[in-house]
C-alpha positions in Angstrom: -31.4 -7.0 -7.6 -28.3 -6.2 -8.9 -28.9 -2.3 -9.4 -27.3 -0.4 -12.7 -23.7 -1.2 -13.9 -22.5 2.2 -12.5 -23.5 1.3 -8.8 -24.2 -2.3 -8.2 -26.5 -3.4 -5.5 -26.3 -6.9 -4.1 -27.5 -8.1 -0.4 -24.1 -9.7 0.5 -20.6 -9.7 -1.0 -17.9 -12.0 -0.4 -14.3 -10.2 -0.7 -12.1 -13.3 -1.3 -12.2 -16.7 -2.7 -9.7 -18.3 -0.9 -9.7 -20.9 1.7 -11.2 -18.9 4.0 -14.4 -17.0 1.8 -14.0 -20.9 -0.1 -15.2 -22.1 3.5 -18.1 -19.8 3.6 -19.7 -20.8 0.4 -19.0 -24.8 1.1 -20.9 -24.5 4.6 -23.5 -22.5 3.0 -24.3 -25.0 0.7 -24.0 -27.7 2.9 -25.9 -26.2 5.4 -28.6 -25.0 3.1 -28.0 -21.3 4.2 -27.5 -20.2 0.6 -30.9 -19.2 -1.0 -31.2 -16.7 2.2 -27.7 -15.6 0.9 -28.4 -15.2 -2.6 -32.1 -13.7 -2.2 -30.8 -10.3 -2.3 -27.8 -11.2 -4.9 -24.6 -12.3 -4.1 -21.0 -11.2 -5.4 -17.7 -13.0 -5.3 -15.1 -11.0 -6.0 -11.2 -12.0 -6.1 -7.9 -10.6 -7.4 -7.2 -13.9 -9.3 -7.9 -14.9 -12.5 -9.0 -18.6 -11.1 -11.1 -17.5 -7.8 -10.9 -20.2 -5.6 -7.2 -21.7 -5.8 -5.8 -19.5 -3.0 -2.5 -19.8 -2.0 -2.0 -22.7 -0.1 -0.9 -25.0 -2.9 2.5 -22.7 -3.2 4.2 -23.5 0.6 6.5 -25.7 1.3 5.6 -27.5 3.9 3.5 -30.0 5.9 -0.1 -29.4 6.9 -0.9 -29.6 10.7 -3.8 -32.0 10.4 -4.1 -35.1 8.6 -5.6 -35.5 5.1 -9.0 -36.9 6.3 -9.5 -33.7 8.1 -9.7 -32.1 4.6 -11.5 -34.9 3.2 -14.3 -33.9 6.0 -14.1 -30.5 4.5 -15.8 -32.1 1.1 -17.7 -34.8 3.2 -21.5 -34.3 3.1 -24.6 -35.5 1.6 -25.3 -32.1 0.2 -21.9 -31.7 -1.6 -22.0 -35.1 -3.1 -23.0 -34.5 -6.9 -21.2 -31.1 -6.5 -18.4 -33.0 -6.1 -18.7 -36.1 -8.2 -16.0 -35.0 -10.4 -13.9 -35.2 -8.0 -13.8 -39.1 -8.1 -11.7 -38.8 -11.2 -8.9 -36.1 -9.6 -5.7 -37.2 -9.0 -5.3 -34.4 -6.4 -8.5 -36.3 -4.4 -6.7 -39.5 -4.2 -3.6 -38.7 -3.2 -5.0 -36.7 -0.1 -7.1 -40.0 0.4 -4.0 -42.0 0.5 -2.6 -39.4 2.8 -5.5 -39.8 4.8 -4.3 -40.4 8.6 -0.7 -38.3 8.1 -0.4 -35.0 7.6 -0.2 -34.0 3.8 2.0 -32.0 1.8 -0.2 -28.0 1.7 0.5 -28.0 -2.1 -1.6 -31.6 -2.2 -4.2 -29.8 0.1 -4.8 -26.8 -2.2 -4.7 -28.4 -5.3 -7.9 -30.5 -4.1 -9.1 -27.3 -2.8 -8.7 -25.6 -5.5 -10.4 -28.2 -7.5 -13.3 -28.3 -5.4 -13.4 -24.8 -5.0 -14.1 -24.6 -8.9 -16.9 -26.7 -9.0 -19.0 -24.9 -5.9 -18.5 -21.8 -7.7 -19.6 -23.4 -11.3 -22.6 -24.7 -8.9 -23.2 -21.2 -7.3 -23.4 -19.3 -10.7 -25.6 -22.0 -12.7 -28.2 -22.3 -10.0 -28.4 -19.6 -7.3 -27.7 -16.8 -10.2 -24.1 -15.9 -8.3 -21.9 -13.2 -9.9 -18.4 -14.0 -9.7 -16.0 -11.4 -10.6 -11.8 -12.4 -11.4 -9.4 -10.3 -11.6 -11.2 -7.9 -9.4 -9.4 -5.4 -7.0 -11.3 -4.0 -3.6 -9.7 -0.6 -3.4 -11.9 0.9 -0.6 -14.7 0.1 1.6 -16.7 2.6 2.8 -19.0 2.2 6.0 -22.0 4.2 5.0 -25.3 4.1 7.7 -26.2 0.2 7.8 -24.4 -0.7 4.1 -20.9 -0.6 2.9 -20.2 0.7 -0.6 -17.1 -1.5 -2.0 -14.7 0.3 -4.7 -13.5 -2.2 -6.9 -11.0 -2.6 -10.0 -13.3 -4.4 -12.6 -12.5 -4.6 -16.2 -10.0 -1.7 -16.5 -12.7 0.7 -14.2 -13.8 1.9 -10.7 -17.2 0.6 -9.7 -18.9 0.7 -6.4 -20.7 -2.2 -5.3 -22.9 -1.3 -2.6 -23.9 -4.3 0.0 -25.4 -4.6 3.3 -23.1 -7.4 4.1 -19.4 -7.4 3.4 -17.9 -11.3 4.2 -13.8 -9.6 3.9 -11.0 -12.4 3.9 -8.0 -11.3 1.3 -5.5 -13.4 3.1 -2.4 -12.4 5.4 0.5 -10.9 5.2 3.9 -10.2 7.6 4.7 -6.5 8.3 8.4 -6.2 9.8 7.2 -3.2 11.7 5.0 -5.4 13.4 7.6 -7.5 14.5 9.6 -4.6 15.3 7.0 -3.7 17.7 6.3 -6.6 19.2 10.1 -6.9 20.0 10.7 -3.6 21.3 7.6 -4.3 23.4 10.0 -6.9 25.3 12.9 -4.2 25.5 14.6 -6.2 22.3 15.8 -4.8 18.9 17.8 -5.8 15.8 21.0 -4.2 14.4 20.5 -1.5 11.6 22.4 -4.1 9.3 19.8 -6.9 10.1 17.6 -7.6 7.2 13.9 -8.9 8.2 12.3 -12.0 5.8 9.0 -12.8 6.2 8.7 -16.6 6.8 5.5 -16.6 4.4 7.8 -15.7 1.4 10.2 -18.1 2.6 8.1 -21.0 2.9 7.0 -20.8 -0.6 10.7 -21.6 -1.9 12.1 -24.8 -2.6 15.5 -26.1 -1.3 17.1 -24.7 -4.5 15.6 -21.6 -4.2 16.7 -21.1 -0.6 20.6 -22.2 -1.0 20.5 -19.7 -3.9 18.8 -17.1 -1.6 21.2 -17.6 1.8 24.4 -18.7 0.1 25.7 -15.2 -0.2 24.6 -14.6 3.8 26.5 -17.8 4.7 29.6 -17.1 3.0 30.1 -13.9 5.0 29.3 -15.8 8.0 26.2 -14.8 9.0 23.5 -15.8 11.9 20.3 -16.6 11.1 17.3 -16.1 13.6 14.1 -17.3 13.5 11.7 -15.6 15.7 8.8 -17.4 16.7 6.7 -20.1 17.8 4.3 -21.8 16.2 4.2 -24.2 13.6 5.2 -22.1 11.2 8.7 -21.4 12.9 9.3 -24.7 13.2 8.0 -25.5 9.7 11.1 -23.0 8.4 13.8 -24.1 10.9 13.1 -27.5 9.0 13.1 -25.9 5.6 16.1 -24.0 6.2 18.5 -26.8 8.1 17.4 -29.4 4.9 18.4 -26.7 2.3 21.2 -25.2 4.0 23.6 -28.0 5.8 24.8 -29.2 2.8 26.6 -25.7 1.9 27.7 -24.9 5.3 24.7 -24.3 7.9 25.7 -25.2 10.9 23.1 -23.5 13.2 20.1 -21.9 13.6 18.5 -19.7 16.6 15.2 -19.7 17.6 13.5 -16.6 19.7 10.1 -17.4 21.0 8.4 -15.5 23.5 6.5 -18.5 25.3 7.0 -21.8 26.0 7.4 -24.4 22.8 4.1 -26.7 23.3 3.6 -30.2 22.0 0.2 -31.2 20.7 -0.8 -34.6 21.8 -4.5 -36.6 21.4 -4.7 -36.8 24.9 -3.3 -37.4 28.9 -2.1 -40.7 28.6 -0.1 -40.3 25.5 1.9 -37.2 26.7 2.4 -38.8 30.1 3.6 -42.0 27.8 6.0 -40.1 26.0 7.2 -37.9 29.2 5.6 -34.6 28.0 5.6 -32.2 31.3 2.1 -30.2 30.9 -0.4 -28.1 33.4 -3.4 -31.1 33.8 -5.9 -28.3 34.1 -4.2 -25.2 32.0 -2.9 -27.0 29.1 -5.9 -29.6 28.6 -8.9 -28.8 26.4 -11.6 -29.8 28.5 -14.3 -30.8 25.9 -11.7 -33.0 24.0 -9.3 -34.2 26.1 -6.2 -33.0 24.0 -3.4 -31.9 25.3 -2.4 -28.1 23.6 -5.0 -28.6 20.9 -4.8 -25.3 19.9 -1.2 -24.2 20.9 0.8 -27.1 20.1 3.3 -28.2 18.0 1.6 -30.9 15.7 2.8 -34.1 13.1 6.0 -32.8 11.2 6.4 -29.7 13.4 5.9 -32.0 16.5 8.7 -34.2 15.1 11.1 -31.3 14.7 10.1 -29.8 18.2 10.3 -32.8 20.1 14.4 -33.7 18.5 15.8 -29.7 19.5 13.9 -30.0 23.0 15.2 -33.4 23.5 18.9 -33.4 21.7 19.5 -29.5 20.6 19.4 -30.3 16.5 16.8 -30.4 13.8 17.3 -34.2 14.0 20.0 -36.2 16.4 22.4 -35.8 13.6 21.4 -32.5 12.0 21.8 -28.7 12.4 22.1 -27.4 15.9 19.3 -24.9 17.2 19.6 -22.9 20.3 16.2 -22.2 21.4 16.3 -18.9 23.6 12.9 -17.9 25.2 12.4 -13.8 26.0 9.3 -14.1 28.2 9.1 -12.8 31.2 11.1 -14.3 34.0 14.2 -15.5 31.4 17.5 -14.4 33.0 19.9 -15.4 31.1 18.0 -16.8 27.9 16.2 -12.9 27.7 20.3 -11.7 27.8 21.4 -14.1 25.2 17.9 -13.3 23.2 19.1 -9.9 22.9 22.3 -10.9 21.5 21.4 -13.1 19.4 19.0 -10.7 17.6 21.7 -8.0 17.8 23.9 -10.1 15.8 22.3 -11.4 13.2 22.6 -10.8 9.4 18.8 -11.9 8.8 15.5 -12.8 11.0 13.0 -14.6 9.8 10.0 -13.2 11.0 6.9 -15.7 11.9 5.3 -14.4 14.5 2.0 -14.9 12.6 0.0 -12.4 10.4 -1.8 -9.5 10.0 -5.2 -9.0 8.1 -5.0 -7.8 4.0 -7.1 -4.9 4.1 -8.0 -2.4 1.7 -8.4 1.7 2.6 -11.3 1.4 4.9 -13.1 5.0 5.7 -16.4 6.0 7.3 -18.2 8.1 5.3 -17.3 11.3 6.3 -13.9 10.2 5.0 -12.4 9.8 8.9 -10.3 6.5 8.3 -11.1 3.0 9.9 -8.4 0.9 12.4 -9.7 -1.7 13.3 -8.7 -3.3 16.6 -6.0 -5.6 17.0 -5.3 -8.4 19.6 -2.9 -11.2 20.5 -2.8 -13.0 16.8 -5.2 -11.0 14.8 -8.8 -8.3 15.2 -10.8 -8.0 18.4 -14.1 -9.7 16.4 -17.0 -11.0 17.9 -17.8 -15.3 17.1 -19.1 -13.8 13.9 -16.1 -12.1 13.2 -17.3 -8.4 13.2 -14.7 -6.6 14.5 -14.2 -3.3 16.5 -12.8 -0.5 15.4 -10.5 1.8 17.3 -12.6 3.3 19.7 -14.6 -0.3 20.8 -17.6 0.4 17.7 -19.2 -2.8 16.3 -18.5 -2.9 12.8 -22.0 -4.9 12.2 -22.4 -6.6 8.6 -18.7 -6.5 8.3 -17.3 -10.3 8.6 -13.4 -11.1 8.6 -12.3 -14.3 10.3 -9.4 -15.7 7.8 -5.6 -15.5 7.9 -4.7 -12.6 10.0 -8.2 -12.2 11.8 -9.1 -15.3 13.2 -11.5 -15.8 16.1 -11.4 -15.9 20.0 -11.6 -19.2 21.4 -15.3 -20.3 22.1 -15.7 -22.3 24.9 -18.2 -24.2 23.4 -15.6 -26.2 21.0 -13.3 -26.3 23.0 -9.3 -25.3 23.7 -7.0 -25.3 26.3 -7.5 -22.6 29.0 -3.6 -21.6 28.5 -4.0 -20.2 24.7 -4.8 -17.1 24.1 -4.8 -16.7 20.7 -6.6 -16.9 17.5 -8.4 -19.6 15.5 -8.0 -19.9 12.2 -7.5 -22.7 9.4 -8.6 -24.7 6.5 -11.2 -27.0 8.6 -12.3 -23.8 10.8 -13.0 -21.7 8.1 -15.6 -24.8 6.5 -17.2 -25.3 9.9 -17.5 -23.0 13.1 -15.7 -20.0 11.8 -18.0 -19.6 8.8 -21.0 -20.7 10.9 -21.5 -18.1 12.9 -21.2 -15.4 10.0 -23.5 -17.7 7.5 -26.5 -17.3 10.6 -25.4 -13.1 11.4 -25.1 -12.7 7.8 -28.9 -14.4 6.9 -30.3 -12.6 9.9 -28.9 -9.4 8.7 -30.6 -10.2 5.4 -34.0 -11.1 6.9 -33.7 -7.5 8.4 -33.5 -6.0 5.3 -36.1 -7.8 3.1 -38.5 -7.3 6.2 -37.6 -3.0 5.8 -38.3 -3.4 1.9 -41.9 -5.0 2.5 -42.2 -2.1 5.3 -41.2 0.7 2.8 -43.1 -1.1 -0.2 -46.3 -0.4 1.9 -45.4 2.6 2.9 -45.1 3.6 -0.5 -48.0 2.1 -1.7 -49.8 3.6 1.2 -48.6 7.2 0.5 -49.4 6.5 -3.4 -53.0 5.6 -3.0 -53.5 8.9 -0.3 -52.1 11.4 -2.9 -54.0 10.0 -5.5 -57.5 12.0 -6.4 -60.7 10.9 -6.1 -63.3 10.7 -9.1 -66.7 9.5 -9.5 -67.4 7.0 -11.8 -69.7 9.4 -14.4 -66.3 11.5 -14.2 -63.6 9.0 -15.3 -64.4 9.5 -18.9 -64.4 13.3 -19.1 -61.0 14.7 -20.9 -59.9 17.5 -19.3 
């Protein structure tokens, strides 16, 4: 099943443990996908030593949903020896305490990581699940209806050859993205302006920052944060807290649309004098109000005081938000100045996919296409490449790629971008790859019994004819 160690030969690989290839593997156990998964062999391979921890346990900052929605993560009959353990995890029972307010992300993926540990433990002892650490994916190779993976293993290349390729190695921020994007608006930053990426950021503590921005702050410099989403909010927080006390007495915020507020539904944004579009801006199968696009829990908070008084909180660091959308005037003019002038700019205008080199087999290179917030994928999360080609058995739906909004769950009609997080990636992200993956499978054990015959047929056609007296004469 698994081939030679020069070429290994597996029916599905999963590139990634982290909370989005984690989410796979939960709802594939839960679900009772995983012996069609594993029929054929499975790999997990991750750059970490510890595959499952992720990254999420290193940010700084408030989740935007409350603990239980984790907890529901774990919650299922299926899961519940798997995660017995757990009952004795200090990690488990502070998110339980947390579990109607929105946790601390290092709580969430220490419990995740926890979790994460045992599935894979599970995975290995009973469904015979190779899990490689420390394991690079150089190159992926589209090759006729497989994919031949080039891995670091062990100090060595090895190709790992698999008809399905599950591909989620997290996100990151390029500048030149953001660069783009602005100069798309007819905006640009000074020569002298340096770009940080807000995902960097976010992982520093208060001391950390001061001792990052102090020297920018003693020159007198302006800091920008261009941006959004709960992440941009999530750093105008971080760096006001960290930064008043040694002289921060502003921040600007750039943000192409308007700032939405997330609220549970009609009557309590129309209680709390939220101005909204009763058709655009509701989803339709909940009733929420932004659920997708808004501002939620300690990101809501901080929205809700600059919208209403102009500071991080009524007595706290001023921010001057400036949208640059269409229609502007005079915000787009100040936008432009703003950027102009500024000694840094914190980029969080979201992420793009971690890929490895990716190259059809004639060596032509892959791009695969991008849209507003990560790759043009079908629910599955195959994506297109450049020139609108499926890329079937390839599966990426985690930070960076996220998936279109299906109207069957739900969202307001006014977002347009992509879906991705913790609960996603355990439920209807990872859903509908789990069934394309298994019927892609199916496919393939269904060819093997086809060519087995085949074989078998052609064996017993070639092979001569004697009659019994003959069969003992030596020739």
């Amino acid at each position: 099943m698994y081939g030679t160690q020069l070429e290994i030969v597996c029916g599905c690989l999963v590139g990634g443990a982290g909370p989005a290839g984690m989410g796979l593997l939960f709802n594939a156990l839960k679900s009772g996908a995983l012996p069609a998964l594993t029929r054929n062999g499975l790999i997990i391979v991750d750059a970490s030593p510890f595959p499952g921890t992720g990254r999420l346990a290193d940010y700084h900052l408030t989740a935007n949903s409350v603990g239980d929605v984790f907890l529901d993560c774990l919650r299922d009959p299926a899961l519940r020896d798997v995660f017995e353990p757990l009952q004795h995890s200090e990690a488990y029972w502070r998110i339980r305490d947390q579990a109607f307010i929105a946790p601390q992300l290092s709580d969430v993926g220490e419990l995740l990581a926890e979790a994460s540990k045992l599935v894979l433990d599970h995975l290995v002892k009973n469904y015979a699940v190779k899990v490689w650490s420390s394991t690079t994916i150089t190159e992926v190779v589209s090759n006729s209806d497989e994919y031949q993976v080039w891995v670091e293993h062990n100090g060595h290349s090895q190709v790992i050859r698999c008809r399905s390729l599950v591909l989620n190695l997290g996100g990151h921020q390029d500048p030149k993205h953001l660069l783009h994007a602005l100069a798309d608006q007819g905006l640009a930053l000074s020569p002298k302006t340096r770009v940080q990426s807000a995902d960097t950021l976010l992982r520093m503590d208060a001391d950390e920052l001061r001792a990052h921005f102090s020297p920018v702050l003693a020159a007198g410099g302006r800091l920008t944060v261009v941006g959004g989403s709960h992440s941009a909010f999530s750093m105008l927080e971080n760096l006001a807290k960290a930064l008043q006390c040694i002289g921060l007495e502003e921040l600007t915020l750039v943000h192409r649309s308007q700032i939405r507020l997330f609220y549970e539904s009609v009557e309590q944004a129309l209680a709390n004098g939220y101005v909204f579009d009763p058709v655009d801006d509701v989803c339709p199968v909940s009733g929420r109000v932004n659920r997708s696009g808004g501002l939620r829990y300690s990101a809501l908070e901080v929205g809700r005081n600059i919208l209403q008084y102009g500071r991080i909180s009524p007595d706290g660091v001023r921010v001057h938000l400036l949208q640059s959308g269409p229609g502007r005037g005079q915000q787009y003019e100040r936008a432009g100045q703003a950027l102009a002038e500024s000694s840094v700019v914190v980029q969080c205008t979201g992420y793009q996919p971690r890929l490895p080199a990716l190259k059809y087999a004639d060596g032509r290179p892959i791009t695969l296409r991008e849209v507003k917030g990560g790759l043009d994928s079908d629910p599955a999360g195959c994506p297109l490449d450049a020139i609108g080609q499926r890329m079937h058995g390839l599966y990426l739906f985690g930070l960076g790629s996220g998936l279109g909004i299906d109207p069957r769950l739900g969202s307001e009609p006014s977002f347009d971008g992509r879906i991705y997080g913790v609960w996603q990636f355990h439920n209807d992200a990872s859903r509908a790859a789990i069934e394309s993956v298994s019927a892609r499978l199916d496919v393939q054990v269904a060819e093997k019994v086809v060519a087995d015959r085949r074989r078998q047929q052609r064996a017993e056609e070639e092979t001569p004819f004697f009659w019994p007296a003959m069969a003992s004469i030596k020739f």
